[in-house]
N, C-alpha and C positions, 0 to 999 in steps of 0.2 A: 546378663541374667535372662534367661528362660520363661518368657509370661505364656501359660494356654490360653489360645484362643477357643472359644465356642464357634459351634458352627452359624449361631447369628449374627457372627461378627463374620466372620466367610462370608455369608452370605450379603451379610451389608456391603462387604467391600466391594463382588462382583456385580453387584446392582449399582453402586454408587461412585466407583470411584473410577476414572480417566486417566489415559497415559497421554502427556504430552513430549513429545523430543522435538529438540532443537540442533541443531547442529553446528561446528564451528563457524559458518560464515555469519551465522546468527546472535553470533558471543566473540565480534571479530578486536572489539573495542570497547571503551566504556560507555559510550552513547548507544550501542547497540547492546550491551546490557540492559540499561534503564529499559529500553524498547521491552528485552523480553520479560524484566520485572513487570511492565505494566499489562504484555500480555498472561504471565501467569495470574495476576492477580486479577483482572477484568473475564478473563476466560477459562480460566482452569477453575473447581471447584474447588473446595476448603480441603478435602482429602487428597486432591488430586496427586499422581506420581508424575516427575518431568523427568526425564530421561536428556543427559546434556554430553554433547561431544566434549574435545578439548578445543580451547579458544582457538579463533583465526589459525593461525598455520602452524601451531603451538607443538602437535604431531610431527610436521616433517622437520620444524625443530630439531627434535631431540633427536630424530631418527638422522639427520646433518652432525649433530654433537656426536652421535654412539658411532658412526665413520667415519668422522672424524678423528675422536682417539683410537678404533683401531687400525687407522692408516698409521699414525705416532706409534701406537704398537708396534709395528712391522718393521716402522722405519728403525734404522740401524742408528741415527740420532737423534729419537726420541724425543720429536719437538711437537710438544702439545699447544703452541701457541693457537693455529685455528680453533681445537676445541675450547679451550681459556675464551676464546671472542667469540666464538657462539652462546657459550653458556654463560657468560657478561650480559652480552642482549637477551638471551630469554629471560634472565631472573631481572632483568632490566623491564621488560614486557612485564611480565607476570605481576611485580614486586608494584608498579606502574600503574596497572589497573585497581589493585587494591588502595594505594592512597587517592588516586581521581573519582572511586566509586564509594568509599566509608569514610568514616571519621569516629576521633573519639576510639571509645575502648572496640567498637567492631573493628575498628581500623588495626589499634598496637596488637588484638586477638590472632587475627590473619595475621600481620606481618611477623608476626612470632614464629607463624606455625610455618608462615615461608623459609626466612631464616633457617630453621630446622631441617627444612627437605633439603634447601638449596646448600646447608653443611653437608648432606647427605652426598648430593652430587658434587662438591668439589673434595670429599674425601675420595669417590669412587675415581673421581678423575685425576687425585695424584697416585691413586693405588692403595691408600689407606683402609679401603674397602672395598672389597672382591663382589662386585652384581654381573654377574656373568649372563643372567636371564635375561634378556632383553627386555619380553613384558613387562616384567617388574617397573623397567625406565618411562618403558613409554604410558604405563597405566597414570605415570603422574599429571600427563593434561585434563585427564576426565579428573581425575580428584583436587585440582585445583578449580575447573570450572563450577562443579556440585558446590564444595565449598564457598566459591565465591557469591555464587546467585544467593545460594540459602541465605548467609550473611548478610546481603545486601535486600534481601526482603525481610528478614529480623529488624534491621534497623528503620525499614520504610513502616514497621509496625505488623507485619504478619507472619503469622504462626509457621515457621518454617525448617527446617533441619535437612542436613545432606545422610546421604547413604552412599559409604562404597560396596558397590555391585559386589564386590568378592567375599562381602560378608555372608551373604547367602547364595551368587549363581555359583554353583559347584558342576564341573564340568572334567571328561576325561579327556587328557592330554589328545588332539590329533591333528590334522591338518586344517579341519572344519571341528574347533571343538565338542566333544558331546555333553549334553547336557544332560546330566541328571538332576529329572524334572522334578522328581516327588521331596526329595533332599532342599531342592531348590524353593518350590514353591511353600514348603514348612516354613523354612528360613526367611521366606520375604515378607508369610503374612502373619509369622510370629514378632516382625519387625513394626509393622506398619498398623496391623488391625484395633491392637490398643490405644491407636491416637488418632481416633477422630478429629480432624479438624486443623492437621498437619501437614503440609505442603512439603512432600519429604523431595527433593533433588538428590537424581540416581546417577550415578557414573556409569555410561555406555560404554563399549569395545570392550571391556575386562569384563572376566571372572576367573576365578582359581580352582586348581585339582583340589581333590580331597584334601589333600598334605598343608593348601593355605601356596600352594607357590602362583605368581599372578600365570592366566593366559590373557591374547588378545581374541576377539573374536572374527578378526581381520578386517581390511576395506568395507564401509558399509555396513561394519558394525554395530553402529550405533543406530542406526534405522533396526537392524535385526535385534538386537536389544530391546528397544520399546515395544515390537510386535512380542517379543519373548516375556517380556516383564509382563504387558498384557494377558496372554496367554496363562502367567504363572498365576493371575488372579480374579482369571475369567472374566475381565473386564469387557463391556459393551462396546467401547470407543479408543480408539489408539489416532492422536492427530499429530501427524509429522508436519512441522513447520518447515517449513524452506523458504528460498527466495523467490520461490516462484509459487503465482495463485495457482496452486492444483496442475492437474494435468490438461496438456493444449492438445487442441486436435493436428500438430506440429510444433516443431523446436519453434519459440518464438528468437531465437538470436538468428533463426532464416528463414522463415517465412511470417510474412507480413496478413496481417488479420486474423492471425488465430481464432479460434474458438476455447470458452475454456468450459472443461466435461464438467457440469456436475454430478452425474456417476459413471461409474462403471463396472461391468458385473469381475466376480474372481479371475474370471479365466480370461477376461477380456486384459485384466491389467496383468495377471503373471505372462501372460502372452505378450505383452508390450513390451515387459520386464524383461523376459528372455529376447527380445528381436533389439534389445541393446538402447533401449527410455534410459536417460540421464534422470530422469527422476523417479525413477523406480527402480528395485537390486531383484532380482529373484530371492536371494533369501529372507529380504524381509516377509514376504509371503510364507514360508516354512510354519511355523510353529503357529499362524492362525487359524481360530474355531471357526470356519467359514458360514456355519450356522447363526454363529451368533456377535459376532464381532465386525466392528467397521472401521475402514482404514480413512481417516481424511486426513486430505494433504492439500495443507494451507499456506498463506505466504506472512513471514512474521514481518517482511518490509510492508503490504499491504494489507491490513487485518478489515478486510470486508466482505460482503457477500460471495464473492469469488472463492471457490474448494471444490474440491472432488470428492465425493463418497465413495470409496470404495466396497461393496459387500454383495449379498448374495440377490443380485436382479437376473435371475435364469429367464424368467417372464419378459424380459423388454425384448422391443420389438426389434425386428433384424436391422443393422444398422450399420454402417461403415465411423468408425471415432477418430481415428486417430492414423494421420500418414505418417511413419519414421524411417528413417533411414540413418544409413552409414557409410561414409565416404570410402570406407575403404575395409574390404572381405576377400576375406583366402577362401580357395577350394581344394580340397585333398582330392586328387582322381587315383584310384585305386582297381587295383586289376581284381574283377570279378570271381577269377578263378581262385583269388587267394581267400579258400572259406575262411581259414583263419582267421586273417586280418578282417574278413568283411566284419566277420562275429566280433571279434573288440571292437570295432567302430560302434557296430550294432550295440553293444553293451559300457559302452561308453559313458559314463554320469554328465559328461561334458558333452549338451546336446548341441547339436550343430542346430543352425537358423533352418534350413532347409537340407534336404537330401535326396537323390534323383540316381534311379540305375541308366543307362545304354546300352542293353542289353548286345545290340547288334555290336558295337563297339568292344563288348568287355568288359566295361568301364562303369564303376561307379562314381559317386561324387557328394562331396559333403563340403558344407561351406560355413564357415565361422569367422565371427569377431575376428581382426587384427588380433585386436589387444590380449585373443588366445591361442595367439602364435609361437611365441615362445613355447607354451605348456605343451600345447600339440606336437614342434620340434623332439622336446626331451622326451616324451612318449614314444611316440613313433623312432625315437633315435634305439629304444629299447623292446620295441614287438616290431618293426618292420626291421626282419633280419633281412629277407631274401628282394628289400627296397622294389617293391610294388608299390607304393605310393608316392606321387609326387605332388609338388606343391606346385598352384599356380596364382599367381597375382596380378593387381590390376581391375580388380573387380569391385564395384558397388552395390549396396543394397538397396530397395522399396518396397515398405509394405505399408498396406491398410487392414489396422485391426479393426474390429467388433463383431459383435454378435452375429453369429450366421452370416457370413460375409457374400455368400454365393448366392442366397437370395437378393441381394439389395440391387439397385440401377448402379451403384459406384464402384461395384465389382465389375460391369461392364464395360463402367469411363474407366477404371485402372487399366482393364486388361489392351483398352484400344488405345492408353499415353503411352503405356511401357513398350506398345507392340509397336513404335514408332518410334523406340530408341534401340540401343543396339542389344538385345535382350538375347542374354544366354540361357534364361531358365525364369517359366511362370508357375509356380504350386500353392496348391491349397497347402494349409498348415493340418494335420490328422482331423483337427476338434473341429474346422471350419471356422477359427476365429478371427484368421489372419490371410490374406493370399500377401505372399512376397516373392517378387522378382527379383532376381541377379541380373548384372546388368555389366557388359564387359564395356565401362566408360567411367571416365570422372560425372560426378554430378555437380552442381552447380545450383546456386540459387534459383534462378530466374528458374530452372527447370520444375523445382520443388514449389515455387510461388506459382507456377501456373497448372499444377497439375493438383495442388489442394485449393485452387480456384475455381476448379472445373469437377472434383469431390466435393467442396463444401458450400454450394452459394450461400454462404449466409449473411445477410445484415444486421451490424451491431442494432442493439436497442439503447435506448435512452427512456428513462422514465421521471418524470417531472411531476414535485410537490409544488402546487402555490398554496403560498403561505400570505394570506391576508385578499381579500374579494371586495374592498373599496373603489377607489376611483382608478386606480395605477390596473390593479389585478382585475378590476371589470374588462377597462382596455385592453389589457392585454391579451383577453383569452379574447376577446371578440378579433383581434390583432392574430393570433394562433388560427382561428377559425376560417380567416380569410386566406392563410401565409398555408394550410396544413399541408397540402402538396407540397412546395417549394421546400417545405423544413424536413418533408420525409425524403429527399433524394439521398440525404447524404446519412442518414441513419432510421431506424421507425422509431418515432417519437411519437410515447403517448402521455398523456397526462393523467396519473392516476390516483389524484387528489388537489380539493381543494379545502380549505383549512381560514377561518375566522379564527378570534381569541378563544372561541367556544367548542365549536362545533365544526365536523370535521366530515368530509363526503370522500368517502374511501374507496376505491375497487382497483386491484392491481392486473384487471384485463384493459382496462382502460376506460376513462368515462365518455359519456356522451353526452358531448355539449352542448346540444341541441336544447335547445329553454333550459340550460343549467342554473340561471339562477331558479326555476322553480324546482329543478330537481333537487337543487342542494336542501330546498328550505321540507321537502321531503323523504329526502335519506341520510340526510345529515343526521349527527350523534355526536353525543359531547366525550370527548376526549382528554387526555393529560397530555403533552407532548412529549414528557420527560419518559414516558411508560410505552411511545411510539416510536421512537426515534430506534430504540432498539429494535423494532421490529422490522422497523423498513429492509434492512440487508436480504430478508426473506423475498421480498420483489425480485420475478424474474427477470430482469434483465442486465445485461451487463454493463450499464451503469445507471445512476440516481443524482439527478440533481434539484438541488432547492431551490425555488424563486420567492427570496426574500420582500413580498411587495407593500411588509408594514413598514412603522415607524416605533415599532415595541423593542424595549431594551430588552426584555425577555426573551423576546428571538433571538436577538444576538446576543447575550449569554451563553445560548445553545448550541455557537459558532463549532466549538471546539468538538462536542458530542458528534454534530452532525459528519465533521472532518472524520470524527475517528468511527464511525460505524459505513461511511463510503461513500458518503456522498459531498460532491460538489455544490458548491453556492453561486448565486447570483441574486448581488444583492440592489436594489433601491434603498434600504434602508441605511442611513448613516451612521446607526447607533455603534457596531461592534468598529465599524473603521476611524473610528473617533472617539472610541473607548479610552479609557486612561491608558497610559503607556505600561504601565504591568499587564494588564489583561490584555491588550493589543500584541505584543509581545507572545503570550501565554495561545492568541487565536496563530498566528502565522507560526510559532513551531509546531502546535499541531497539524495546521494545514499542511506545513512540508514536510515534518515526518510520514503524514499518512498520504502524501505526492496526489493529494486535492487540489483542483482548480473553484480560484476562487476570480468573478469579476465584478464588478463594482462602477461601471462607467456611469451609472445615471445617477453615482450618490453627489457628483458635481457636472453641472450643467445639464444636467435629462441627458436630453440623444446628443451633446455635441459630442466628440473624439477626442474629446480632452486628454483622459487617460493615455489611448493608444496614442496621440502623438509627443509625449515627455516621454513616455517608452521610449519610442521609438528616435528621439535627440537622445537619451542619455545611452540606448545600446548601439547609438551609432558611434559614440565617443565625445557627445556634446556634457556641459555641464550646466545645469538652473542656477543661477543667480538670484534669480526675484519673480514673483510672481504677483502683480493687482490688479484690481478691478473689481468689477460688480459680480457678485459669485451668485446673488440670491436674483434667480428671475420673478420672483414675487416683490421683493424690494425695488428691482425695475421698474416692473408696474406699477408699483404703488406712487416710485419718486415720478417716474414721466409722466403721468396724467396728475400729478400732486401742482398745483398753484393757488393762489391769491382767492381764487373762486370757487375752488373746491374743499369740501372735508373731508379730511385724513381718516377719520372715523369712518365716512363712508366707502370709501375706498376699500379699507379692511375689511368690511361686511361684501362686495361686492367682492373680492380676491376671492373670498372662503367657497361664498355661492356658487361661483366659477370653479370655482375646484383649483386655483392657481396658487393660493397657499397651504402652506401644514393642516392638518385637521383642529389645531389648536393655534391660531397666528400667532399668540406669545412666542411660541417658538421662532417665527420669525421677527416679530418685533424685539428680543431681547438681543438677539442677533446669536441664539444659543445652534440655531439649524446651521446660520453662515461660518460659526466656527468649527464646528463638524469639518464642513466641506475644507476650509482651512488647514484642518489637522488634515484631515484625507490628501489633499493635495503633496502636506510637503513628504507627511510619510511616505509618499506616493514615491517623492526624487531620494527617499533614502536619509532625510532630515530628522531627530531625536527631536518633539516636539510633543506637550502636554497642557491642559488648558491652562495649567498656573502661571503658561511660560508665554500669553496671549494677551494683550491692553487692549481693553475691550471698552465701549462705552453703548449702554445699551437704549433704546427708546421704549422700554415696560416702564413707566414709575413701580415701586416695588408695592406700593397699595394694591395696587392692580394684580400680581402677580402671582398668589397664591389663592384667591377666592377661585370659585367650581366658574367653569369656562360659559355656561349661560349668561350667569350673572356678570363676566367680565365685556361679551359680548353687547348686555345692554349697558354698560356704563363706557362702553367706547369712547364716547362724544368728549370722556375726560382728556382724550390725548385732542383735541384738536386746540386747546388755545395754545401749546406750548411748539404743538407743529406748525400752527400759522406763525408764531415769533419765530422760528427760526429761520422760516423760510424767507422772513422780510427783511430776517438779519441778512442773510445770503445777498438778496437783491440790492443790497446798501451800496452791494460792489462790482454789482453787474454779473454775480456769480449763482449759483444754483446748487441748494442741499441733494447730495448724494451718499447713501451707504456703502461704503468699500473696505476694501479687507485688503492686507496685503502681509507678506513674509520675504524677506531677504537676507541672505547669507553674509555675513560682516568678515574680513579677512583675516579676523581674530576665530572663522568658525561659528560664533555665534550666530543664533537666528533670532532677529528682529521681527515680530509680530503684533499686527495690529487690526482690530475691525472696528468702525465708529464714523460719522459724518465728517466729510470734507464739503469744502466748500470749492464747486468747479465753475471755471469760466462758462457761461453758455455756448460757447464754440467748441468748447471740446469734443472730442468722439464720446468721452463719458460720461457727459450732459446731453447727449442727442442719440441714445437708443431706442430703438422700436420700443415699445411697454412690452414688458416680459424678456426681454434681451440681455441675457448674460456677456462679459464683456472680459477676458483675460489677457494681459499685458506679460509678455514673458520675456526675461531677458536672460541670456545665454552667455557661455563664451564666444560661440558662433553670430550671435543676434546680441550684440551689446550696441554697436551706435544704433540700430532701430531695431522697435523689438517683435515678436515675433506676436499677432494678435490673434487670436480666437475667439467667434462672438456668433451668435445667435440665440433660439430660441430656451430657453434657460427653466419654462415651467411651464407646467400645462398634462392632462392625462395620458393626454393621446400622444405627446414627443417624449414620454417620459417610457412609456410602454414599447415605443419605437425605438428605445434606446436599451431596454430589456431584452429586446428581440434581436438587435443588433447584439450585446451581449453572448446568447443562446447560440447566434449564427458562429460567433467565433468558438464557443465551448464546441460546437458541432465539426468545425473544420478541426480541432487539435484530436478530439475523441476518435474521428471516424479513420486519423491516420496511425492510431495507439493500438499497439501489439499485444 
């Protein structure tokens, strides 16, 4: 039925509403579904249109099925059995993603409506039913994908519904279908306008003639789609998700340190498009308002700061973006004398990359894609009668686009790399956006890494939030301030906030830490976190990491938020690594979906290398068995200087003073900090372990343990008669009260855990550490008769911040070698 739209509703929609396309590699699976349910619903708005390919390889699919029958066709025995086993596995695939991604009635709904197609296709494929149209077959992956997503966002709870594209893109039958626009654009936004607040999924590559019969709109259709869908509703914004963040200033699968653009003007990227960009088609560029429309192209694997704007930057300043090449380019050389012939090349819709006369020679010359070699064959097999044109091969491409290219210093370094290889031909591009050379050689990596080495010097950036300005995060930046050379060699690292429970000192140029604590306590401003975290991805640089240096469960809550807006962690705090096992769980898939580095080495023992060295036995092919000892370097201190003469009371007052316990030592006297580390540890080898699954014995009496931390403070002196009997109990036997923790793996699989006093011989290594001396006992498959020990200084501000910084140096070696 037919509803008018008013032109207020037109006009809402062009103001309001967003194309998103995805593409098969994006919809390859069910896990990558959920992904892009989560990105339409976090990123797309409530109207928004998404534009979806057909799943993973769901296209060449069926186009394997449809030559398949007609090779059985032809054949004279008529054996459809390959088509029969293709089309078993697709509706096998298909049928597959629907029960792994719904349930319930979304679920029996879909599989109904499959069943149905998929009677569809095995009536056509015993003959039962004549589809002679090919479109018609292959339109089935986009209208299963639409279907599916919308579905599976109805059931997560939002307002969603599919659309097939053929419903309204009406188009006349041709080899590049045409579109008619006005027919088109009635139809879309007589579809869409009356439902505000509908997340409609549109089927890209199709649209039908007048008559309703399907077409495709060929390879890279679906990119031309969402610009066209765009187009039909005067939309601001068209965001092609891919696998990759935006466009690089090279192919990052060869060349190493990319750059990635955040924009580029029209002509910079149709021109990239045309010199043969994997991530760009030329057609997509067709049907855009270049006035008013903007193309970003985002990566649905990494949804963070990372994108390319595409639109109308005429004003940027001249610039060299982007090297590309192509291993392998034809040259048509052509006798000059044939006006003829020259005149169809000249009038050719199929532009060649470059083109150059020799005049002394005769000879002209046009160089193109491989991949339009074929097309050029059958062409020239039909205007070159009197064969004046020949083909020559063996040739490669180089070019550097951007803006005014001839002004820049990198049009100089291009022209003096290529002029040192075997170079058949150097030309500006007409517009001046591009110089490319031919090049009569193979290319090679190493060739293309060193000549966007000598185009681009650039150094990644890093940009660093500390989270929390106490005793760890004082350390620390004074620890930065002294390191700041040695930490800029391998990236510039600035730090561009620092962050209390409260208040928050912000500048993404970077701060100056010069008397920062007074500066903070004068541009600081109070803040929400939960209202910042979004915003961070805005920071220029190309990456954000957090230094976690409270002890607030509220930060790490935020674990997951922070993964998924782009930033990396490093934490001191033990709260999210010691979380319950659902939300532990809930922080590492998002950190590995959104492929965030997360470290944590100072949440057990400050700066020793705890962490890195169980790594590094378990990825050598060792296995942990057991791990005890003294975990807490404050319970160190507190047992090693604890005797007959001294008060345990005052001990704890001195820890705090010191900075050498928690900001509340309950935490360390319950022994609530040492099972943290406990959990952390085994999670650490890969062990299923949760605090209910822990025998715990703690030294708070529970009187103590909920009154305001002042008043527990001055009632300290309650714990000393119960810690002087024990320790006289200990000496009855020539032994010594210590706090230890320990966890081991039982051959049934079970893990045995435990923290609470033992009583140790005074000779032991575990009765005789320095005060503050954390002390781990590791026993292995490899380290089973003696076991492997790691000990030192276990607490304290300064090895704790030292252990931070170590940290940071490893995030800095993995980042600065990341493509």
């Amino acid at each position: 039925m037919k509803v008018e739209v008013s032109e207020a509703q037109i006009q809402t929609v062009a103001d309001q509403v967003q194309v998103h396309k995805f593409g098969g590699s994006s919809l390859a699976d069910a896990y990558c579904y959920r992904r892009v349910a989560r990105i339409v619903t976090e990123y797309a708005g409530a109207s928004d249109l998404v534009v979806v390919s057909a799943a993973g390889d769901t296209t060449n699919r069926i186009l394997a099925i449809i030559d398949a029958k007609h090779e059985a066709d032809a054949d004279a025995d008529g054996d459809y059995g390959m088509a029969e086993v293709l089309l078993k596995q697709l509706e096998k695939y298909q049928q597959g993603l629907i029960t792994e991604l719904l349930s319930g009635e979304h679920q029996q709904r879909l599989l109904r409506a499959s069943e149905i197609d998929f009677a569809r296709w095995w009536d056509w494929l015993s003959g039962a039913e004549i589809i002679e149209n090919r479109p018609e077959l292959l339109s089935y992956g986009e209208l299963w994908s639409a279907r599916l997503l919308s579905t599976l966002l109805q059931q997560q709870g939002t307002q969603a519904d599919h659309i097939d594209a053929r419903s309204f893109l009406v188009a006349d039958d041709a080899p590049e279908p045409l579109i008619r626009v006005d027919v088109s654009r009635a139809g879309l936004l007589n579809r869409i306008a009356p439902y505000a607040g509908t997340r409609f999924i549109v089927t890209g590559f199709i649209c039908a003639d007048p008559e309703g019969r399907s077409l495709i709109l060929g390879r890279n259709g679906s990119d031309y789609s969402a610009t066209l869908v765009g187009s039909l509703i005067d939309s601001k914004q068209v965001t092609i998700w891919k696998d990759v963040a935006g466009v690089y200033s090279a192919d990052p699968r060869k060349v190493e340190r990319v750059v990635s653009l955040p924009i580029l003007d029209w002509r910079e990227a149709e021109e990239l498009a045309r010199l043969g960009s994997p991530v760009l088609h030329p057609r997509t560029f067709q049907p855009v308002n270049r006035e008013r429309m903007v193309i970003a192209v985002r990566s649905s694997l990494k949804v963070e700061n990372q994108q390319t704007r595409i639109g109308l930057y005429e004003d940027a300043e001249a610039s060299g973006k982007v090297l590309t090449a192509l291993s392998e380019v034809v040259l048509f050389r052509v006798d000059l004398r044939d006006a003829k012939l020259i005149e169809a090349f000249e009038e050719l819709e199929l532009t060649p990359l470059i083109s150059w006369n020799e005049v002394a020679q005769h000879q002209a010359y046009y160089a193109y894609h491989q991949n339009h070699l074929d097309y050029m064959e059958q062409w020239l097999a039909e205007i070159d009668t009197k064969h004046n044109a020949s083909k020559l091969t063996g040739y490669a491409m180089l070019a550097l686009v951007g803006n005014r290219i001839q002004e820049t210093e990198q049009y100089s370094v291009f022209k003096q790399e290529t002029s040192e290889q075997a170079l058949r031909r150097l030309a500006l591009t007409p517009d001046n956006n591009a110089v490319v050379a031919i090049l009569e050689q193979k290319l090679d990596n190493r060739l293309l890494n060193r000549i966007h080495s000598q185009l681009f010097n650039h150094r990644r950036s890093l940009g660093v939030l500390v989270v929390g300005r106490g005793n760890i995060g004082s350390a620390w930046l004074s620890l930065y301030r002294r390191l700041r050379e040695r930490i800029n060699e391998q990236m510039d690292v600035r730090i561009i906030g620092v962050l209390n429970s409260t208040r928050m000192w912000l500048d993404y140029n970077g701060l100056d830490l010069t008397d920062w604590q007074d500066n903070f306590e004068r541009l600081a401003r109070p803040y929400e976190m939960s209202q910042l975290i979004p915003e961070l991805p805005n920071a220029p640089y190309d990456e954000l990491v957090m230094l976690d240096l409270t002890d607030a469960t509220a930060v790490a809550q935020l674990y997951p938020s922070f993964f998924a807006n782009g930033l990396h962690i490093i934490s001191a705090n033990k709260r999210a690594g010691a979380s319950t096992e659902s939300q532990y769980s809930e922080i590492r898939t998002i950190q590995q979906e959104y492929q965030r580095e997360w470290y944590y080495n100072t949440t057990v023992g400050a700066g020793l290398p705890l962490n890195y060295a169980l790594n590094d036995l378990r990825n050598s092919g060792d296995s942990i068995q057991s791990i005890s000892g003294i975990f807490s370097g404050t319970m160190s201190w507190l047992f090693e200087n604890f005797n007959a003469d001294v008060k345990f009371s005052d001990l704890v007052r001195e820890a705090k003073e010191r900075g050498l316990s928690e900001p509340d030592p309950r935490e360390d006297l319950s022994c609530q900090d040492i099972i943290r580390k406990l959990l952390i540890l085994a999670r650490e080898i890969g062990l299923r372990l949760d605090w209910k699954d822990i025998d715990v014995d703690s030294l708070l009496p529970e009187h103590l343990a909920d009154i305001p931390l002042d008043e527990f403070m001055q009632r300290l002196p309650e714990l000393d008669d119960g810690m002087q009997d024990l320790y006289q109990d200990a000496q009855q036997t020539g032994k010594v009260p210590r706090l230890l923790a320990s966890f081991a793996v039982r051959d049934d699989d079970r893990v045995i855990a435990r923290v609470g006093i033992e009583y140790i011989p005074e000779g032991d290594m575990l009765a005789n550490l320095i005060p503050g001396e954390n002390i781990f006992v590791i026993y292995t498959d490899w380290y089973h008769e003696m076991p492997l020990v790691i000990s030192g200084p276990g607490a304290g501000k300064e090895v704790t911040a030292g252990g931070v910084q170590s940290d940071l140096n490893q995030l800095l070696s993995r980042l600065s070698k990341k493509v």
